[in-house]
C-alpha positions in Angstrom: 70.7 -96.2 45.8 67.4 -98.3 46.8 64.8 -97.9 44.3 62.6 -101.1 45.5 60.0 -98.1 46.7 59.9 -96.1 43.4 57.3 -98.3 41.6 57.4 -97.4 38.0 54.0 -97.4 35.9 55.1 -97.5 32.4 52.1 -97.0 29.7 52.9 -99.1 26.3 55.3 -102.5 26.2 59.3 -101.8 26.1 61.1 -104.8 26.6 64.5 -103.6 26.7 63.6 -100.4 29.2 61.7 -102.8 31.5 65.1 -105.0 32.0 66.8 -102.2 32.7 65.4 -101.0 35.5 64.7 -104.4 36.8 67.9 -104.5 36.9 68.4 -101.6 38.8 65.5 -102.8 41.4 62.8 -100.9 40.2 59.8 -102.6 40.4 58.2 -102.2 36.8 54.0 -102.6 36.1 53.4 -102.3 32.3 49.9 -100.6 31.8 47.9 -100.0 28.7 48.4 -96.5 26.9 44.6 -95.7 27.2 42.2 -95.0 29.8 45.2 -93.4 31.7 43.0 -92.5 34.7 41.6 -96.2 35.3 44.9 -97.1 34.8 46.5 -95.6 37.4 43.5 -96.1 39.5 43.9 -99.7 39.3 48.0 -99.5 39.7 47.1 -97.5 42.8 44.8 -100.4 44.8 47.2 -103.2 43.9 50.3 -101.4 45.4 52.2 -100.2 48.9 54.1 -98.2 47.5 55.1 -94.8 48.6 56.8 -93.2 45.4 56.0 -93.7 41.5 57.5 -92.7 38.2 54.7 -92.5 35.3 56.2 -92.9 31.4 55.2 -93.9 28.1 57.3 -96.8 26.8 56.9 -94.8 22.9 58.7 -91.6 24.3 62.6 -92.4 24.1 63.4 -92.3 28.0 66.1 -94.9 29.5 66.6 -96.1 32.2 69.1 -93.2 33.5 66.9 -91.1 32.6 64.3 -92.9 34.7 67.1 -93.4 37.4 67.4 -89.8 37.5 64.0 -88.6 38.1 64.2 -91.3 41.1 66.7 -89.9 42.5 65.5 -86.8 43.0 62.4 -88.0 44.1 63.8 -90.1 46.9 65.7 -86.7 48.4 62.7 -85.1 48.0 59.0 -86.5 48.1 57.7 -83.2 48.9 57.4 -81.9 45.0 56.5 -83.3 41.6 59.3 -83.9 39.7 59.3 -83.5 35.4 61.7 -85.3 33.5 62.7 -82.8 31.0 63.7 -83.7 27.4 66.8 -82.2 25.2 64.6 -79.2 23.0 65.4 -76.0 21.2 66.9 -73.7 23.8 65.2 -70.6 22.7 61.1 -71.3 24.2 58.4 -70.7 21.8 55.2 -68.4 22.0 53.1 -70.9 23.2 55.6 -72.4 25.6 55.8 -68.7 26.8 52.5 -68.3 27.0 51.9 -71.3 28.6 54.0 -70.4 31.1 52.7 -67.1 32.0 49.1 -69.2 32.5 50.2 -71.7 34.4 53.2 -70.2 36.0 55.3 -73.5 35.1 58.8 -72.5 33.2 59.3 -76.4 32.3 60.3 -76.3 28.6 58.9 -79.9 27.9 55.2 -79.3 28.5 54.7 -82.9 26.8 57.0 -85.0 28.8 55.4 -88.0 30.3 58.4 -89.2 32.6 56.9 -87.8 36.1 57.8 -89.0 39.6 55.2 -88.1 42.2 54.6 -89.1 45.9 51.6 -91.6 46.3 49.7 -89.1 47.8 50.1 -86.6 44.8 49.3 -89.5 42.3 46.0 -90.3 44.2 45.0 -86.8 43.5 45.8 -87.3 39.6 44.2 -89.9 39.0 41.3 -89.0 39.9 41.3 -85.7 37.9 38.7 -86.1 34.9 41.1 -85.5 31.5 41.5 -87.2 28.0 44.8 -89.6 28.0 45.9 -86.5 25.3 46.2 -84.5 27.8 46.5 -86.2 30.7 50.5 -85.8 31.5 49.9 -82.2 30.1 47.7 -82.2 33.1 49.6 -83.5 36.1 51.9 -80.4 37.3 48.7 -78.2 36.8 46.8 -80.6 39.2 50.1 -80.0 41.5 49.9 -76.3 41.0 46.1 -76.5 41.8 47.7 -78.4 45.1 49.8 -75.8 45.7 53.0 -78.4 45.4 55.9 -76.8 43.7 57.1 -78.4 40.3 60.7 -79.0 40.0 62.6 -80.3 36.4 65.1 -82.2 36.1 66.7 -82.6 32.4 67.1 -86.1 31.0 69.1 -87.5 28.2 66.2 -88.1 26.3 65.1 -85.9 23.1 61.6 -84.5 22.2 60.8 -85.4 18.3 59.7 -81.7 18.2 59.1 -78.0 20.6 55.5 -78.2 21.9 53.3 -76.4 19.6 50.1 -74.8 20.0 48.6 -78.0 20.7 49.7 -77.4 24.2 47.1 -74.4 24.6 44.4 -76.2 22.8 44.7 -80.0 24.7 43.3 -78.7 27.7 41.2 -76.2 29.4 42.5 -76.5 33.1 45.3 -74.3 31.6 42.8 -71.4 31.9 41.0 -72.1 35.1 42.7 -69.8 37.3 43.4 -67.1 34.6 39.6 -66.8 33.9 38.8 -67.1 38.3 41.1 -64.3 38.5 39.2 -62.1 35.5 36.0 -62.9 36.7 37.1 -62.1 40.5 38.7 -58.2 38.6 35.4 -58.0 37.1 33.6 -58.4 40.7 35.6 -55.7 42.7 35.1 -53.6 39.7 31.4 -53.7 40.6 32.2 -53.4 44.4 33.9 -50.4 43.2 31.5 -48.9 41.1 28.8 -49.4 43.2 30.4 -48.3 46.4 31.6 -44.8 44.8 27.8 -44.1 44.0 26.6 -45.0 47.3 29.5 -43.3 49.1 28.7 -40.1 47.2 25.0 -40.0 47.8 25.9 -40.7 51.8 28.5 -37.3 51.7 26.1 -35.4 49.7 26.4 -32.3 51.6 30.6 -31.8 50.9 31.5 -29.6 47.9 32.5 -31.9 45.2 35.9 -32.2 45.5 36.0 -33.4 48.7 33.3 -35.7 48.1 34.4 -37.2 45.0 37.7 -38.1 47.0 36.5 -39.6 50.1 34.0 -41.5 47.8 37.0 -42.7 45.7 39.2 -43.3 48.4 36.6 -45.4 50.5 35.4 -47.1 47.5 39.5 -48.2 46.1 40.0 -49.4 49.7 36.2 -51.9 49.8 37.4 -52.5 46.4 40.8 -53.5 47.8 39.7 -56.0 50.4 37.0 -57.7 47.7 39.9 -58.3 45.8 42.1 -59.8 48.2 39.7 -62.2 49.7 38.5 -63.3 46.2 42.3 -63.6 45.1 43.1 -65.7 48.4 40.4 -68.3 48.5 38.7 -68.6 45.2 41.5 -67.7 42.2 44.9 -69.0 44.6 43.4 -71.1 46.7 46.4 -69.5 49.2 47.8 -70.6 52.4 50.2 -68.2 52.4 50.7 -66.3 56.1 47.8 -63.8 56.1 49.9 -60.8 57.1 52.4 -61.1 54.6 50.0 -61.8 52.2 48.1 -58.7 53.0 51.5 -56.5 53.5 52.4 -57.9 49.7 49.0 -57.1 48.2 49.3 -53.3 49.7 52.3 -53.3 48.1 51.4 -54.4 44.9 48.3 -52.4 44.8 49.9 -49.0 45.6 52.7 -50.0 42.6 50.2 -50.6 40.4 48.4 -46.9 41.1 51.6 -45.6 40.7 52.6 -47.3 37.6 49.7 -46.7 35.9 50.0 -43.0 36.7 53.1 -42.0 36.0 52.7 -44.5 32.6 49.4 -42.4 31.4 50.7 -39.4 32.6 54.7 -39.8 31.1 53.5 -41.2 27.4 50.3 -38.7 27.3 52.7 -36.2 27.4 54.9 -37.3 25.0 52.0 -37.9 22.4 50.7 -34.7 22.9 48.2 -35.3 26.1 44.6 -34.6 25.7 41.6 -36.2 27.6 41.0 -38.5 24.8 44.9 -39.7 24.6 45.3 -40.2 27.8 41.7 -42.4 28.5 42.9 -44.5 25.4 46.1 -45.1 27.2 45.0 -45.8 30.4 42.7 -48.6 29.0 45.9 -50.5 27.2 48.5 -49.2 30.7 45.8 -50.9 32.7 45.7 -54.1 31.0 49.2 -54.3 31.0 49.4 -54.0 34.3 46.4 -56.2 35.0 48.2 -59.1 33.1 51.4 -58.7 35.1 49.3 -58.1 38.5 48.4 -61.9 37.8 51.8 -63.1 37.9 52.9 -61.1 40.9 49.4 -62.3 42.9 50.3 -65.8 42.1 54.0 -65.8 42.2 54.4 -63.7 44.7 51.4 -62.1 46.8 49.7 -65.6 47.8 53.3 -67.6 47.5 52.6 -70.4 49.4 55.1 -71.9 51.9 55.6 -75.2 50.0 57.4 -73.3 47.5 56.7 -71.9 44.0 56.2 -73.8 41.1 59.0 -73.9 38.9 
C-alpha cells in the first residue's frame, strides 16, 4: 500500500520507529512532546498532506502498529481512527463512566496513536487543551464534530488501565452532559410555568379537567423546549428532522410509561403510600433522566455520519 500521503507527526525522538516507517514510505516529522497544539500548528502550514497519524515516540507503538492505523485510514478518511492498546479486558469504573459521558466505548482512553483527515486535525489543533490531555481530547473534539470514532487494536501494550485520571484531565468530558442538565432544567421551567398560566387561562372548568388540559398542554410546550434545546445547543444534531422528532416522541412517551409503571409496580411492592411513591419517583426519574441522555445522543439526534464508537 502507498503511505507517501499519511504524514506521520511523532512527538519525542525514536530512532529505530522513525526507520521503520521510512522504510515503509511514510513520511516521518519528529516534533517536541510539549506545546502539542503549536506543534501541530506548525506541522500543519509546512505540509500538503491530506492524512496524518499523531504518536508519542515514549508510548511502545511500532511501526505495524502505525501501519495499521494507516490502513484504515486510507479506506476510510471519513472517521477518526484510535489505535487501541492490549489492556485488561474487563473496563473499569471510570472507563465505564467515561464512556457513558462521552459515548466513546474505546478501552484505551490514553492512546496517542491517532490517524485523522487534515481537515479533522486542523480542527484539533486549534482546540485550547494542556499537552496532558490533549490526545485525551481529540475523539471528543470529533464527537463535538459529529465524526464517528472507530478503534482499531494494535500490538502495542498500555503500562496500566486508565484510571481516574481520565475524568479528572479534562473538563470537555462534561460539556455536553452539563448542556443537556441545564437544557432539563429549562423545560422544567417551561413546564412549570406553562401549567400555572394554562390553569389560570381555563379557570372556569372543574378541576379535574382543568388540571389535565393544563398538564397536558404544558408536557407537550415542555416537549418541544426540550427538543429544540436537545437538537441545536446540547447535540449540535443534523440528524433528519422528522426522524428526529418521530424518535424523541418515542422516547418521551417510554419514558412516561416507564416511570409509571416503575413508581407504580415498586410502590406497591413496598407498601405504596404518597410519601413512598414521591420518594421513588424522584430516584425512577433520575434513572431514567441519565439513560434519556444516552438514547438522545445515541439515538434521537444520531447523526448520519455515523455514531461514535
Amino acid at each position: 500500500m502507498n503511505y507517501e500521503n499519511c504524514n506521520v507527526l511523532l512527538f519525542g525522538h525514536n530512532e529505530n520507529l522513525e526507520q521503520e516507517l521510512a522504510r515503509a514510505g511514510m513520511p516521518v516529522e519528529v516534533l517536541k512532546d510539549s506545546g502539542l497544539c503549536k506543534g501541530l500548528g506548525n506541522a500543519l502550514a509546512g505540509s500538503e498532506a491530506k492524512l496524518f497519524l499523531t504518536l508519542r515516540a515514549g508510548d511502545g507503538f511500532s511501526a505495524a502498529d502505525v501501519l495499521k492505523v494507516a490502513d484504515a485510514l486510507l479506506a476510510d478518511a471519513s472517521k477518526v481512527y484510535l489505535g487501541e492498546r492490549v489492556l485488561p479486558e474487563k473496563k473499569s469504573l471510570p472507563q465505564n463512566i467515561y464512556g457513558f459521558l462521552s459515548g466513546i466505548e474505546a478501552k484505551d482512553i490514553t492512546t496517542s496513536l491517532y490517524g485523522m483527515s487534515r481537515d479533522v486535525l486542523e480542527t484539533i489543533s486549534c482546540t485550547k487543551t494542556k499537552d496532558r490531555a490533549f490526545f485525551q481530547n481529540i475523539p471528543l473534539a470529533a464527537r463535538s464534530g459529529n465524526i464517528a470514532v472507530e478503534s482499531v487494536p494494535v500490538e502495542a501494550s498500555a503500562n496500566e488501565a486508565p484510571g481516574w485520571n481520565i475524568l479528572l484531565s479534562t473538563g470537555k468530558l462534561y460539556q455536553v452532559f452539563i448542556k443537556f442538565s441545564i437544557a432539563a432544567f429549562i423545560a422544567y421551567l417551561v413546564d412549570i410555568g406553562t401549567f400555572y398560566v394554562f390553569q389560570k387561562l381555563f379557570s372556569g372548568m372543574d378541576d379535574e379537567f382543568k388540571i389535565l388540559t393544563a398538564t397536558v398542554l404544558s408536557r407537550i410546550l415542555c416537549s418541544i423546549a426540550t427538543y429544540l434545546l436537545n437538537r441545536g445547543a446540547v447535540f449540535n444534531s443534523n440528524a433528519k428532522s422528522t426522524g428526529a422528532v418521530v424518535r424523541f416522541v418515542i422516547l418521551a412517551v417510554g419514558q412516561l410509561v416507564a416511570s409509571w409503571l416503575l413508581v407504580w409496580g415498586i410502590g406497591s411492592l413496598l407498601g405504596g403510600g404518597d410519601a413512598v411513591n414521591t420518594m421513588l419517583k424522584v430516584i425512577v426519574d433520575l434513572v431514567i433522566f441519565l439513560a434519556s441522555f444516552t438514547l438522545q445522543r445515541d439515538w434521537v439526534f444520531k447523526e448520519s455520519k455515523g455514531l461514535l464508537k
